[in-house]
N, C-alpha and C positions, 0 to 999 in steps of 0.2 A: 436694698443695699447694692454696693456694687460689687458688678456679679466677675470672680476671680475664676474664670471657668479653668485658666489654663495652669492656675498657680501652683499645680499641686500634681506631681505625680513620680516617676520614678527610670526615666530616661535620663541620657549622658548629660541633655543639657540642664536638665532640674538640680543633677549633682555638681555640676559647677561652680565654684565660689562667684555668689552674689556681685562684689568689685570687678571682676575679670568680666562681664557678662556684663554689668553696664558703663564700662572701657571701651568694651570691643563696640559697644550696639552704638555710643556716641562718635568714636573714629571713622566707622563703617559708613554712619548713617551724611558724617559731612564728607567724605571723601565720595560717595555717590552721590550727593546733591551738586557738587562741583566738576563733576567729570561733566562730560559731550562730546564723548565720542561713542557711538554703538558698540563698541567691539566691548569697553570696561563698563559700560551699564549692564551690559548683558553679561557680564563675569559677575556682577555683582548680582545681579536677580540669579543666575544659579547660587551664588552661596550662601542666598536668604532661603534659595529653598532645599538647599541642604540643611540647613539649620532648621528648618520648618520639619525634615524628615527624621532628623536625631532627635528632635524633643518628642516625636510620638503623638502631637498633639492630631486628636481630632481634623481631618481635610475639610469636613465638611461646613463647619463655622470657621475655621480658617477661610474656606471660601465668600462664609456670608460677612465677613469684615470686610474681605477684600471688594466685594459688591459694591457696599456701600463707599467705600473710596472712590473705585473706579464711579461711582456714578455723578462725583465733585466731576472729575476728569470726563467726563461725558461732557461736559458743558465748556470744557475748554475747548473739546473738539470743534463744538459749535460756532464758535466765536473767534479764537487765535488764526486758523487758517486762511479765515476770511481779511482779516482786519491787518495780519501783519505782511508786510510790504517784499516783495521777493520775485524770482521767478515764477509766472503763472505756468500754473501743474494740474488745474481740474478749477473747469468752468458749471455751474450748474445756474442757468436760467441767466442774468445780471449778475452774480456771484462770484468771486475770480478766487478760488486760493490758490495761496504760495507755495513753493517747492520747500525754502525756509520753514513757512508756519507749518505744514505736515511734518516738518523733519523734529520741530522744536514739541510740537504733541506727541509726538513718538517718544520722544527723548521725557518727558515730564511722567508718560505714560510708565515707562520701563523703570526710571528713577521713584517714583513715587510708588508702585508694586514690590518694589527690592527693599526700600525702609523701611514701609508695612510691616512686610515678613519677616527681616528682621525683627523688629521690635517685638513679634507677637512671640519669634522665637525667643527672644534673651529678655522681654522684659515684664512679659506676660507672664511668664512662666515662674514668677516670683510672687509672691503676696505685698502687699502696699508695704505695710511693715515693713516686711526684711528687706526692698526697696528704699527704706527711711533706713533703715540702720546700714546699707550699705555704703550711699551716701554720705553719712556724718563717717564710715573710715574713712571714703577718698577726703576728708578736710573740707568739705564742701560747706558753706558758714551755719553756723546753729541754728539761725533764725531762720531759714529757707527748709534746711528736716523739718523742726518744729511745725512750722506752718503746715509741710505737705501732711505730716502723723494727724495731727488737730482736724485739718480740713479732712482730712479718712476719715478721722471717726467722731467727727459730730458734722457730718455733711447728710447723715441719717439723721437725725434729733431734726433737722432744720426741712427737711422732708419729712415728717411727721406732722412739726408744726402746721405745715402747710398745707398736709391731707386735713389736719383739723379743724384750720379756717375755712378751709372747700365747702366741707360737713357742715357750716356751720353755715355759709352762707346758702348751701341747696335746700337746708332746712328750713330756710326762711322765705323756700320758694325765689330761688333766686335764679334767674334765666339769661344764661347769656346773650349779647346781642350788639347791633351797632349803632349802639348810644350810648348818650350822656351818662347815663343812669350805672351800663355795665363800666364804661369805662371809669368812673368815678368808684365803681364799688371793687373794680382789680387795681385800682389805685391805693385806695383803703389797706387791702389786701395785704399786700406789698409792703404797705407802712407798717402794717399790724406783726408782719413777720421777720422786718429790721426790728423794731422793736423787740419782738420775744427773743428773735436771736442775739440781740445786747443785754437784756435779762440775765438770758443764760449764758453766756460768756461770763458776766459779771461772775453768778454763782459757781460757775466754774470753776473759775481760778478764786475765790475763797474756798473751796474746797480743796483744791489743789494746794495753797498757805497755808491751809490747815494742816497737811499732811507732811509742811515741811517743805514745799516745793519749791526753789530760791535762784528760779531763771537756770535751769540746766537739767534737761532728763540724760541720765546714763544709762545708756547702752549694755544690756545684757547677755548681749548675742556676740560671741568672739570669733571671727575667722579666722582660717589658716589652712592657707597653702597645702593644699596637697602634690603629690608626683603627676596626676591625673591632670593637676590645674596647669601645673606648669607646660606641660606637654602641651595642653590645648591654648595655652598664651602664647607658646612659641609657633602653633600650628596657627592661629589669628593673625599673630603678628604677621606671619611671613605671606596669607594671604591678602592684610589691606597693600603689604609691601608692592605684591603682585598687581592689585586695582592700580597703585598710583603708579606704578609704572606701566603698567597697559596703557594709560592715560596720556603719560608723560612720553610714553616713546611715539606714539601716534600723532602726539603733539608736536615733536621734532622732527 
C-alpha cells in the first residue's frame, strides 16, 4: 500500500483546514519555481522548513525523501555546469564550467529542496482521501477527484494482480534474463494484467450500478473555517506576499 507515513498526527499543521493547505502549497510551490534570485529562494526554503518544524513530522525520513531528490539533482550537477555556455569559473582536466551553470545548479538546487518540504509539510500530512475531498471543494472538475480516489484505492488490487502473475510465472521455474524467451514472457505479463485490470474495472463499476451509483460520489466530509484557519491564511498570504516581493524588488 501506499505508505501515508506523515498523514496522521496532531501538530498545528495537521489541524489546518485541508483547502487552505493545498492553496498555500500550490501558490508557494509556483512562486519559488519562478523566482532567481538567491535572496527569495532562500526565504522560501526557510518557510518550507518552518512548516516541516510546526507539523512535527519525523526529520529523519524527512531527510531520506529529501535524499532521494537531491540525488536527481546530483546529476544535474554533473552535466549543467559543463554544457551551459557562460563565464568560465572551474576548469577540471578539458572541462570548462560556467559561472552561469553553477549559479543556475545552485538555484534548481535551493528551489527544488524548498517545494519538497513544502509539500511534505502541507500535503503529506493529509491522507489521499481527504486530499480527494478537498479538491472536489476548491471546484476542481469531478472527473480528475474521481480518477485520483479510484486510482488510491485499486492501484493495490492492480499490485496484487501482479504479485500473482510473478507467483505464477516462478512457479513455472521461470528465470529471468536477456532473451527472447524473458522478454516475450514480461510481455505476456503485461498483457495478462491490462487484461485483469479491465475485468476488474468492468466488475467494478456493475457493482458500483448496483448500488445505485449514477456518475457523482458525494462528498461526506464538510469543512469549515475556523479562527485558527483564518489567522494562518492571512499569516500565508502575507508571506508568498513577501517571496514575490523579495523577488520583484531585486528584480527592479
Amino acid at each position: 500500500m501506499i505508505s501515508e507515513t506523515f498523514a496522521f498526527g496532531d501538530s498545528l499543521i495537521h489541524r489546518l483546514d485541508p483547502r487552505l493547505r493545498v492553496v498555500f502549497a500550490v501558490l508557494f510551490s509556483i512562486l519559488t519555481a519562478i523566482s532567481s534570485r538567491f535572496p527569495a529562494v532562500f526565504f522560501a526554503l526557510f518557510l518550507a522548513a518552518c512548516l516541516v518544524g510546526l507539523s512535527r513530522i519525523p526529520v529523519k525520513k524527512v531527510l531520506l525523501r529529501l535524499a532521494l531528490v537531491n540525488g536527481l539533482v546530483f546529476f544535474i550537477w554533473l552535466v549543467l555546469p559543463w554544457t551551459y555556455e557562460g563565464t568560465p569559473a572551474l576548469e577540471i582536466g578539458p572541462l570548462v564550467g560556467s559561472l552561469e551553470g553553477l549559479r543556475l545548479c545552485a538555484l534548481i538546487t535551493v528551489k527544488s529542496n524548498a517545494i519538497i518540504l513544502a509539500l511534505i509539510a502541507l500535503i503529506s500530512t493529509m491522507p489521499v482521501a481527504t486530499l480527494g475531498y478537498a479538491l472536489h471543494h476548491l471546484r476542481l472538475p469531478d472527473k480528475l477527484v474521481y480518477l485520483l480516489l479510484m486510482t488510491y484505492r485499486y492501484i493495490f488490487v492492480i499490485e496484487t494482480e501482479y504479485q500473482q502473475l510473478a507467483r505464477a510465472a516462478r512457479v513455472r521455474c521461470f528465470e529471468p534474463g536477456t532473451n527472447l524467451h524473458s522478454y516475450k514472457t514480461y510481455a505476456y505479463l503485461v498483457g495478462m494484467l491490462f487484461v485483469r485490470a479491465s475485468a476488474r474495472a468492468q466488475r467494478v463499476h456493475q457493482a458500483m450500478v448496483c448500488r445505485g451509483f449514477a456518475g457523482k460520489f458525494y462528498c461526506l466530509h464538510e469543512f469549515a473555517f475556523k479562527k485558527s484557519d483564518w489567522a494562518w491564511g492571512f499569516a500565508m498570504g502575507v508571506s508568498l506576499i513577501g517571496l514575490g516581493g523579495l523577488e520583484w524588488a531585486l528584480i527592479v
